[in-house]
C-alpha positions, 0 to 999 in steps of 0.5 A: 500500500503507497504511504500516500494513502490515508491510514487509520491510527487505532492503535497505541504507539507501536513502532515507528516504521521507516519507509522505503524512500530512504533518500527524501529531504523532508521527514514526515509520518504521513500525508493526508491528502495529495496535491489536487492542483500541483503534479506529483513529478519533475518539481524543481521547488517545494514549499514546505508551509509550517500551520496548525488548525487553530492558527487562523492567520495560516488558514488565511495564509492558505488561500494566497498559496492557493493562488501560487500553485494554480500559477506554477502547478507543475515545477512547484509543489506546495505542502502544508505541514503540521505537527497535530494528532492527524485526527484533529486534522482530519476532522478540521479538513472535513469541515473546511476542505484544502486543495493543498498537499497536506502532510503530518510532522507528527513528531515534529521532527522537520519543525525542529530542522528548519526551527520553526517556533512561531507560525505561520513559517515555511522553507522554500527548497530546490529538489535537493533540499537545499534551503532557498528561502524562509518566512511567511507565506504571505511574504512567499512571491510570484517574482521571487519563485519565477527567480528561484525556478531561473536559477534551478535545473534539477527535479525531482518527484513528490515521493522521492523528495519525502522521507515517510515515517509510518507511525501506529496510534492511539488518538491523543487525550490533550492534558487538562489543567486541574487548578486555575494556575499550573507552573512547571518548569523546564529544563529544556531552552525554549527559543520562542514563546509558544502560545495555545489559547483554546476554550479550556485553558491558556498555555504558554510556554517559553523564558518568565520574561517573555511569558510575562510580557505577553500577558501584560502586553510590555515589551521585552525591553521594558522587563528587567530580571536577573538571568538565574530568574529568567528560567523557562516554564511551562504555565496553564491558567485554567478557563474561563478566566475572569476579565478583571484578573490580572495574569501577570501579577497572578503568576508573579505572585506564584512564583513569589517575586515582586514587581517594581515600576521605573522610567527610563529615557530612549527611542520610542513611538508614541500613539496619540488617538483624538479622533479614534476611526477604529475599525469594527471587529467585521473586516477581518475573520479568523475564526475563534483561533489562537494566533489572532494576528499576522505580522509579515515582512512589512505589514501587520494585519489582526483579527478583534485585537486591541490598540494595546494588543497591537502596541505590544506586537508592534514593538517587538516587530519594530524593537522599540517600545510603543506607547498608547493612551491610558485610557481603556475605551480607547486602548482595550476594546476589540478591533480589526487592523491592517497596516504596513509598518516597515517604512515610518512614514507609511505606517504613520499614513496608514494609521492616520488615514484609517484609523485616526492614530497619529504616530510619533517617533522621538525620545521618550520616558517609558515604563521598567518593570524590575522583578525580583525574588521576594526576601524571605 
């Protein structure tokens, strides 16, 4: 039987069979569905696109591949790659079906090759797997593969590029937090944080600076710990959550440190909204999804985020600290967004015509946060 053809998982993990295509670039444990727009052989380029059924920006990332393989179905094959229980996504491709190759790194072995941390992300490979290109898939163009495509000569078929690693199993039972707050922590570096926010729990996991700033919406910068504290955890706050809890002070209070506010001077962009045109939350639709917003090479696009949510993400695309008004009407409520922030000037335009921002960048006093162990 081909290891392209679906496979039923009834068993517990038994073993793990190496298939017979020992020369494939790419490892994977299956595919769940072939290509129905890209031939099978003679592609001189491979996009591997890193995603997950609850990433609403990759699925939004799916219908601009789309577009690429129906404009080179036969020299380029397109392959959406995930690291999930191959019956969630089964059930997700029933309800929302994909032309797309769609294939199962079921243990995440190619995620750690190409260092996937955050998604979406792909690779862009020549048929010998050498790496061409990485990124978003929204920042993956027709130029940029009409280029690669002048510049390869070989080729190579689907199944000789595809290493298949047949795994037998039982359907995973996903872990439940049992207390509103579980703190674990890790021995294992963590080179991004990793966020799983669904309608049981939210889960992070990743160092205490970066966990803490994203629950507090602060940039990196603007968190001060010593190294010997700035340990990776893995952190469950059990659902619903109450609207008025404060996570960041919840897990800092748990872990026993203290928090102490301070103002430096530097470089910094400042939001001054007088007469906000926000959008509503209809523009855009992910879905209920966990990763609500995407932030390409130059433009940053999100699904019901608020201004603060948007500051927060913007900083670390752009290194700086971005400070918004105080006021929570303004900086709190839910919107949908897209604005280019590349270019100062573009942004600045962007925000203004759309949105009723002004942005200003200069040198400004913004907020520390020093957290500390608490002295016995």
């Amino acid at each position: 039987m081909s290891c392209f053809l679906k496979k039923r998982f009834t068993l517990i993990i038994i073993c793990v069979l190496i298939a017979t295509y020992s020369f494939g670039q790419i490892k994977i444990s299956e595919f769940l569905q072939d290509s129905q727009i890209a031939t099978q052989d003679n592609n001189k380029l491979y996009f591997v696109d890193f995603w997950a059924t609850w990433c609403g920006p990759c699925i939004t990332a799916k219908e601009h591949l789309g577009v690429l393989q129906k404009q080179f179905p036969s020299e380029l094959y397109i392959v959406s790659v995930t690291n999930e229980n191959p019956l969630i996504v089964e059930k997700f491709l029933s309800k929302r079906p994909a032309k797309l190759a769609v294939a199962i790194d079921y243990n995440g072995e190619t995620h750690k090759r190409y260092n996937v941390t955050t998604i979406p992300d792909g690779v862009l490979l020549n048929s010998q797997g050498k790496v061409l290109w990485q990124g978003g898939a929204p920042d993956l163009k027709k130029e940029m593969i009409l280029r690669f495509l002048r510049q390869q000569k070989s080729k190579s078929s689907v199944r000789s590029f595809f290493n298949i690693v047949s795994i037998e199993e039982e359907a995973v039972f996903e872990y439940q937090p049992k207390q509103e707050l579980e703190v674990k922590s890790l021995t294992v570096p963590v080179a991004e944080l990793e966020v799983i926010d669904n309608k049981d729990y939210l889960k992070l996991t990743g160092s205490l600076k970066s966990i803490i700033g994203f629950l507090a919406k602060i940039y990196k910068n603007q968190i001060a710990l010593p190294l010997d504290l700035d340990t990776n955890y893995e952190i469950y706050f059990k659902k619903p959550l109450n609207s008025n809890d404060n996570l960041a002070f919840k897990l800092i209070t748990e872990l026993n440190l203290s928090i102490e506010r301070k103002f430096s001077q530097g470089e910094g962009i400042i939001f001054n909204v007088e007469s906000p045109r926000f959008w509503g939350t209809d523009q855009i639709d992910w879905g209920k999804n966990n990763t609500r917003y995407l932030v390409s090479d130059s433009q940053l696009k999100a699904d019901n985020l608020s201004l603060r949510d948007v500051a927060y993400q913007l900083a670390h695309a752009l290194d700086v600290p971005v400070i918004v008004p105080e006021d929570g009407e303004i900086s709190l409520v839910l919107h949908d967004w897209d604005f280019h922030y590349k270019f100062f000037n573009l942004m600045q335009t962007d925000l203004e015509d759309n949105f009723g921002i002004k942005a200003e960048k200069k040198t400004i006093s913004y907020p520390v946060y020093y957290i500390k162990k608490n002295v016995p």
